[in-house]
ZADRENPA-358553 format. One line per field, with one value per residue (C-alpha): residue in three letters; residue number from 1; x, y, z. Coordinates in nm, 2 decimals. Example, Ala and Ser with C-alpha at 12.3 -4.5 7.8 and 13.67 -1.06 7.14 Angstrom:
res	ala	ser
n	1	2
xx	1.23	1.37
yy	-0.45	-0.11
zz	0.78	0.71
***
This chain:
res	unk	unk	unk	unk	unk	unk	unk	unk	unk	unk	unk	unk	unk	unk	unk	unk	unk	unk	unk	unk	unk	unk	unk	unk	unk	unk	unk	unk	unk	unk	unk	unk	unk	unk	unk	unk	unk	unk	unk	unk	unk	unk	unk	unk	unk	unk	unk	unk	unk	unk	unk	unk	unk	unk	unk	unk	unk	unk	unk	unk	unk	unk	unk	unk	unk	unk	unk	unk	unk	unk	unk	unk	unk	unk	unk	unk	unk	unk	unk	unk	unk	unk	unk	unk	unk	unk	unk	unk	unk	unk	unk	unk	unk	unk	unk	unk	unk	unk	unk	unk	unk	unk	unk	unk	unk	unk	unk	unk	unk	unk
n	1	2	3	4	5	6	7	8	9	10	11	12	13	14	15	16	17	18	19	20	21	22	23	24	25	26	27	28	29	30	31	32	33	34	35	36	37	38	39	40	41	42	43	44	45	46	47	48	49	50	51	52	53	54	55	56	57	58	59	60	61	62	63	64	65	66	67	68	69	70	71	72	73	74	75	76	77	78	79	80	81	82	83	84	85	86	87	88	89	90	91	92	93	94	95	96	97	98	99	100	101	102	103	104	105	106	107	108	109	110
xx	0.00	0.15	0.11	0.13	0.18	0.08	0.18	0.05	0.32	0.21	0.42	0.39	0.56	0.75	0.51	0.23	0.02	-0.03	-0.39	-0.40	-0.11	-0.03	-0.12	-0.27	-0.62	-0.47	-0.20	-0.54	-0.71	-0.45	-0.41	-0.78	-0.71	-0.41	-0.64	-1.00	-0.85	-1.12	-1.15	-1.48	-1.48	-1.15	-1.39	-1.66	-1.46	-1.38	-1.71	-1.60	-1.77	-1.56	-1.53	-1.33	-1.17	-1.11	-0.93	-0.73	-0.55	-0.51	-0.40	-0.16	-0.01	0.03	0.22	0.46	0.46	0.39	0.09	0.00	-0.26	-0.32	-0.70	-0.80	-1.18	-1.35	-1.03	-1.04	-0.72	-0.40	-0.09	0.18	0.50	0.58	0.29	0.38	0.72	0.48	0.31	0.57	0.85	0.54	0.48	0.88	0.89	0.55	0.69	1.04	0.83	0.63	0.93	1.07	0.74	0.72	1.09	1.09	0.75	0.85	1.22	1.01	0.73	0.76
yy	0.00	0.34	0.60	0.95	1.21	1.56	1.88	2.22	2.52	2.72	3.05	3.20	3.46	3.34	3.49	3.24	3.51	3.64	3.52	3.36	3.21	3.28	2.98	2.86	2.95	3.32	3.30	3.19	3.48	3.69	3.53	3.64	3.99	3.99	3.87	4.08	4.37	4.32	4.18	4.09	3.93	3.69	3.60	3.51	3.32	3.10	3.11	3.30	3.57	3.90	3.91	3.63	3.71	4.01	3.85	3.60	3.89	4.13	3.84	3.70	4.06	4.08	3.71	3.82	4.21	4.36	4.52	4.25	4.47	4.80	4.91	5.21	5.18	5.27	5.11	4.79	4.61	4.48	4.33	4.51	4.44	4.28	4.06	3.95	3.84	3.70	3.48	3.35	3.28	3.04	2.93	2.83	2.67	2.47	2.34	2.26	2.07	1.84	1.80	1.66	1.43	1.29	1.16	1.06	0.90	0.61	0.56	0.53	0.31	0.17
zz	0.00	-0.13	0.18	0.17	0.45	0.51	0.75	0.73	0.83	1.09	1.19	1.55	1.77	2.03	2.26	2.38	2.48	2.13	1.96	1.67	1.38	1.02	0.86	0.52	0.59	0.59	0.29	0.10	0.25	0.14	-0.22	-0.27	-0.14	-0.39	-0.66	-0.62	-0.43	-0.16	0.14	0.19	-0.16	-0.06	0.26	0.07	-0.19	0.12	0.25	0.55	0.71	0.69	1.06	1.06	0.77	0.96	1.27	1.12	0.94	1.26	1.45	1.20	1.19	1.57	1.50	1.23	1.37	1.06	0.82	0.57	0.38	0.31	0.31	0.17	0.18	-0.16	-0.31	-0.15	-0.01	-0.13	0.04	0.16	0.01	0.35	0.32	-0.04	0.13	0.39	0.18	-0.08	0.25	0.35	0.01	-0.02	0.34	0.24	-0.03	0.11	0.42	0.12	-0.08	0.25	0.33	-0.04	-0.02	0.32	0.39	0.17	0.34	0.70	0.65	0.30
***
């Protein structure tokens, strides 16, 4: 039987008492910001409601310590350029991490 494993990145402060992460759920957030310069339109892409939309991208700036979008109301949103770094540093480590499981998950329990 072929096997395959999985692992989702998730990036945190080092301080516990900090809500929240910046995980997939948010780089997908923020490639739909990147993509319909809105918000509310990424959330509902998802099928999330902008509140939480919302939070997962305040609290995943309090994790990293830096603005991931710029909102400029009529306008709509778009990502900082430290967000863009943001999202393609996960995007690189995510793929480095499955590289690793697709190589390795064979070696251990084949």
């Amino acid at each position: 039987m072929k096997l395959k494993a999985s692992a989702r990145l998730v990036v945190n402060s080092e301080n516990p008492e900090l809500p929240g992460t910046f995980s997939h759920g948010c780089v997908m957030l923020l490639d739909g910001v990147s993509r319909t310069k809105s918000l509310n339109k990424a959330a509902k892409e998802l099928d999330m409601a902008y509140s939480k939309a919302w939070r997962l991208v305040k609290e995943a700036e309090g994790q990293l310590g830096y603005q991931l979008l710029l909102r400029d109301g009529a306008r709509g949103s778009s990502l900082t350029p430290e967000g863009a770094r943001a999202v393609e540093a996960y995007r690189i480590l995510q793929d480095e991490i499955d590289e690793l499981l697709r190589r390795r998950t064979p070696e251990l329990f084949g």
